[in-house]
C-alpha positions in Angstrom: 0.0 0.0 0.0 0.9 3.2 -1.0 0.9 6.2 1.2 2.3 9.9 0.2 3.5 12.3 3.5 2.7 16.0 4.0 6.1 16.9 2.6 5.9 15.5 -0.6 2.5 16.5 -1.3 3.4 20.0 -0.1 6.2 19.9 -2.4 4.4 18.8 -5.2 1.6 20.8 -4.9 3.9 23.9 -5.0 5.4 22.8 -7.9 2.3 22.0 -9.9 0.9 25.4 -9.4 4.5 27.1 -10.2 4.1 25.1 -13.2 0.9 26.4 -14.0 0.9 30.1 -12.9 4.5 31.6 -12.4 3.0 34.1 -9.7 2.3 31.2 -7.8 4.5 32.1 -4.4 3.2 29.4 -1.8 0.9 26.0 -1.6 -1.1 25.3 1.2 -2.8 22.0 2.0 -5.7 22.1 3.9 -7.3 18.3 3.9 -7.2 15.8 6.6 -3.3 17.2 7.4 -2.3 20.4 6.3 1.5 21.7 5.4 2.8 24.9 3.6 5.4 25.4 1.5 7.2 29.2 -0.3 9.4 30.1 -2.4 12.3 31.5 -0.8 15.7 33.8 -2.2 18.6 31.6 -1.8 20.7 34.3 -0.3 18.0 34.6 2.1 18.6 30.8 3.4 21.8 31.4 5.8 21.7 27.6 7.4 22.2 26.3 3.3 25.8 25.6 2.3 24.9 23.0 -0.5 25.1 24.0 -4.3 22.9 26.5 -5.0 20.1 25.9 -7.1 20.3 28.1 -11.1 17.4 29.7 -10.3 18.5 31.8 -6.6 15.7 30.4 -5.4 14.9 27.5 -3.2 11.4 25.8 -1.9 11.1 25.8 2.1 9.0 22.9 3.7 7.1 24.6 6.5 6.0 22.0 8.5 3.3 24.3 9.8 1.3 21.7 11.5 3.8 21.4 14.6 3.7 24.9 14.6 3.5 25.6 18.3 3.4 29.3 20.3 1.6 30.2 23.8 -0.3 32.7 21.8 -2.3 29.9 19.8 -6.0 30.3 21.5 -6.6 26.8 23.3 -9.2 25.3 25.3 -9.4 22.4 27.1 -10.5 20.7 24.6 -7.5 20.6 22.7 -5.8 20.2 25.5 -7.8 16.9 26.2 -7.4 15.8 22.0 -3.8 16.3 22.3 -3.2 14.6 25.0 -5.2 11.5 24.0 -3.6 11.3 20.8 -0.8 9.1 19.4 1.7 11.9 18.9 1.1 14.2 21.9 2.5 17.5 22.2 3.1 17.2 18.0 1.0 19.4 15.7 -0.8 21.6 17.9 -1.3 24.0 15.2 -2.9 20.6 12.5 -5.0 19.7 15.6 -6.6 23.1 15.6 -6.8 23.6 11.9 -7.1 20.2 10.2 -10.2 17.8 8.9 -8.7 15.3 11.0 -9.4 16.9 14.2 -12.3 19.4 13.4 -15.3 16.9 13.6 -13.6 15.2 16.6 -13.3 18.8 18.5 -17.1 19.0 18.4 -17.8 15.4 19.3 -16.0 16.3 22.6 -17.8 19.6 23.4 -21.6 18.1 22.4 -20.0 15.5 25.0 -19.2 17.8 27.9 -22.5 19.6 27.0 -24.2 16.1 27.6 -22.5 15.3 30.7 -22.9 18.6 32.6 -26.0 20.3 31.2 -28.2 17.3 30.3 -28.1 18.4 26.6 -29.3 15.5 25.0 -31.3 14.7 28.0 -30.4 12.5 31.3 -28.1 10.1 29.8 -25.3 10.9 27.7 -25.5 9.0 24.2 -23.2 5.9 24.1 -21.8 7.0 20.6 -21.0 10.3 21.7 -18.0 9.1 23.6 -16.4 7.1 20.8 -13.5 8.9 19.6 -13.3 10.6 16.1 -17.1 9.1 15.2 -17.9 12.0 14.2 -16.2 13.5 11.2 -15.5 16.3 9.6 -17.2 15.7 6.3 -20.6 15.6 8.5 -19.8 18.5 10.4 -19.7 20.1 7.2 -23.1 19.1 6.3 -24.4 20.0 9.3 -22.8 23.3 8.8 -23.8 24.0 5.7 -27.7 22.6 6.5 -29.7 25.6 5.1 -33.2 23.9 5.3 -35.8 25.7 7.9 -35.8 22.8 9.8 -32.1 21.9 10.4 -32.8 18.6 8.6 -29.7 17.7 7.6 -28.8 18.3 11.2 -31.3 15.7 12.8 -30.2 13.3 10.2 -26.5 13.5 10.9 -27.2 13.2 14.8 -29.7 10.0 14.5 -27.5 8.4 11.4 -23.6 8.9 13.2 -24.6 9.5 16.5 -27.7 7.7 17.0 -29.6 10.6 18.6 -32.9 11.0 18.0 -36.0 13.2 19.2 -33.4 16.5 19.1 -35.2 19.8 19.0 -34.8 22.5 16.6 -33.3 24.6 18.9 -30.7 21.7 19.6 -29.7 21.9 16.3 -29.3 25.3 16.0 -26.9 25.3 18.8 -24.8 22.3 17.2 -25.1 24.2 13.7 -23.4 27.3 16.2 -21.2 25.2 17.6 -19.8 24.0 13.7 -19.6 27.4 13.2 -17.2 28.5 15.8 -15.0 25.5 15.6 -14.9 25.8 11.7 -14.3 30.0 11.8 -11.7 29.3 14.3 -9.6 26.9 12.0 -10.1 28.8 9.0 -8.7 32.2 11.0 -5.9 30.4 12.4 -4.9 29.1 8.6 -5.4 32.6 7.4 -3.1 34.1 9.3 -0.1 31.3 8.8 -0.6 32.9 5.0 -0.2 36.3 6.3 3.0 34.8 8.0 4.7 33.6 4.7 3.3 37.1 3.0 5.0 39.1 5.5 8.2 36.8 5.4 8.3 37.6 1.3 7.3 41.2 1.7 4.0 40.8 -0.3 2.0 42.2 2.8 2.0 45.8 1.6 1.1 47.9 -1.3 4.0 49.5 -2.8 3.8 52.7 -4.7 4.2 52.2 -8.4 4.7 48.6 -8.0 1.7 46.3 -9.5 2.9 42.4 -8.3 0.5 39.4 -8.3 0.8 37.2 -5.8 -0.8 33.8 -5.7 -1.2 31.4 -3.4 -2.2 27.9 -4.3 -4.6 25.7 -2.2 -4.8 22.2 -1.5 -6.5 19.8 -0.3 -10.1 18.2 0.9 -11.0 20.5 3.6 -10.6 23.5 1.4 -12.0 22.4 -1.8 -15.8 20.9 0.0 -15.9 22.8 3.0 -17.2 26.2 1.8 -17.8 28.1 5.1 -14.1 27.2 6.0 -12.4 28.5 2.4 -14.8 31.2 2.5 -13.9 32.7 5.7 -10.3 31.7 5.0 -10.6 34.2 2.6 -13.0 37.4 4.5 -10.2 36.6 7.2 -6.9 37.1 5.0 -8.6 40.6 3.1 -9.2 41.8 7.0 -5.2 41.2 7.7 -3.9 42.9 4.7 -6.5 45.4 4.1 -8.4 45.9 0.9 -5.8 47.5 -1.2 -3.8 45.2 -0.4 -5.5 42.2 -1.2 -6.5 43.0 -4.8 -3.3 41.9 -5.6 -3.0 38.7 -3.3 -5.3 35.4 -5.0 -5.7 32.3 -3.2 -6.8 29.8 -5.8 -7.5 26.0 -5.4 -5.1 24.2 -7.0 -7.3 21.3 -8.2 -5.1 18.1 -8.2 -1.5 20.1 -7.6 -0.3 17.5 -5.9 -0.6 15.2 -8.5 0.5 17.0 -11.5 3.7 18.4 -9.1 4.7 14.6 -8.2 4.4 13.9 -11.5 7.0 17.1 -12.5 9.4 16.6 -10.3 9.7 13.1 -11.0 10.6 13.6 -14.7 12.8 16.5 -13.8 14.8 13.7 -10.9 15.0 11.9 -14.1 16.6 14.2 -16.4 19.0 14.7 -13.7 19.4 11.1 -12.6 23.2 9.4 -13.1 22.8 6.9 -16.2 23.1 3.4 -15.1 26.6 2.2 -15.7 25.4 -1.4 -15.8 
């Protein structure tokens, strides 16, 4: 079985849309892991003493996902997640961003809700407490739910969760709930952007100067959840301001990944020693 790591497909992905678009500057994934990648100025890279590359210009593997700072915002919650996971104390910033983990961040607050306010009545649903049943592709749809009745809602609790009889102002607070937990992801991704933008200078206007900057998204979470990539976006034109994001496009890359491991495995093989045998 095959299986492909956050650092190839970051790498890829930012080569597939470099292929595509030369303004492309960065590649975000955003699926069940997420990664970033930029393009960086040799000369700017002081801990590289290999050969440089022919074009001055080198990719950097972010590793954002164990990105890890006392000023991230969190709550018990993923305080309880990380510590009950199989890499604790490792990507803090995935766990708080990441389809993995989103769905699984509201399973354990509808639990507490059910334990110490009775939410779902006097006993606390059996499936509730079952680790990562609930995912983030339902989540989604619960978000998302824009029928009068929250019916997607009630059929996402009674189908995954096996909770019936839930009123409509149950669902309202679980469609609340998705909400915060979704807009707090998406906010926290937005401004890791900002971080490479200001780290390549592409955070300001500058007078006389008209330069495109794109930044090339990956990945599941981005391309289906809407309310994410939508606020991902409301949140990165509040950061830079609106002048200055006229000139900054995040676009989904669709299939980067692909199309980059596919690049830069025929340009390894250009490059590639002929077989002396």
């Amino acid at each position: 079985m095959w299986s492909v790591d956050n650092r190839s497909m970051i790498r890829s992905a930012l080569a597939g849309g470099r292929y595509s678009n030369k303004d492309v500057i960065a590649s975000v994934i955003l699926g069940t892991g997420t990664n970033a990648a930029y393009v960086e100025r040799a000369q700017a890279i002081p801990k590289w003493h290999g050969v440089p590359s022919k074009s001055g210009e080198m990719v950097i593997n972010m590793e954002w996902g164990n990105f890890r700072s006392s000023h991230l915002p969190l709550t018990e919650y993923d305080h309880a997640l990380d510590a009950d996971s199989l890499n604790p104390g490792e990507q803090i910033f995935e766990k708080m961003i990441s389809g993995m983990y989103l769905g699984e961040i509201i399973r354990r607050v509808l639990c507490r809700m059910a334990e110490e306010a009775a939410f779902f009545g006097d006993t606390v649903p059996p499936k509730l407490k079952v680790p990562f049943v609930l995912r983030t592709p339902e989540m989604s749809a619960m978000h998302h739910d824009q029928s009068s009745d929250l019916k997607v809602v009630e059929n996402k609790l009674k189908d995954v969760l096996e909770i019936s009889n839930t009123s409509l102002r149950m669902r309202r607070t679980i469609v609340e709930l998705c909400n915060i937990v979704a807009t707090r992801g998406a906010r926290l991704a937005a401004a890791g952007i900002l971080g490479i933008l200001k780290k390549m200078g592409r955070d300001i206007a500058r007078d006389g100067e008209k330069q495109k900057t794109v930044v090339a998204l990956d990945g599941g979470l981005y391309e289906h959840y809407s309310e994410y990539s939508k606020c991902l976006a409301n949140t990165l034109e509040e950061l830079l301001g609106e002048e200055v994001y006229k000139s900054i496009f995040v676009e989904h890359a669709n299939d980067g990944s692909g199309i980059g491991a596919a690049l830069l495995a025929a340009s390894h093989s250009l490059y590639r020693p002929a077989d002396s045998s």
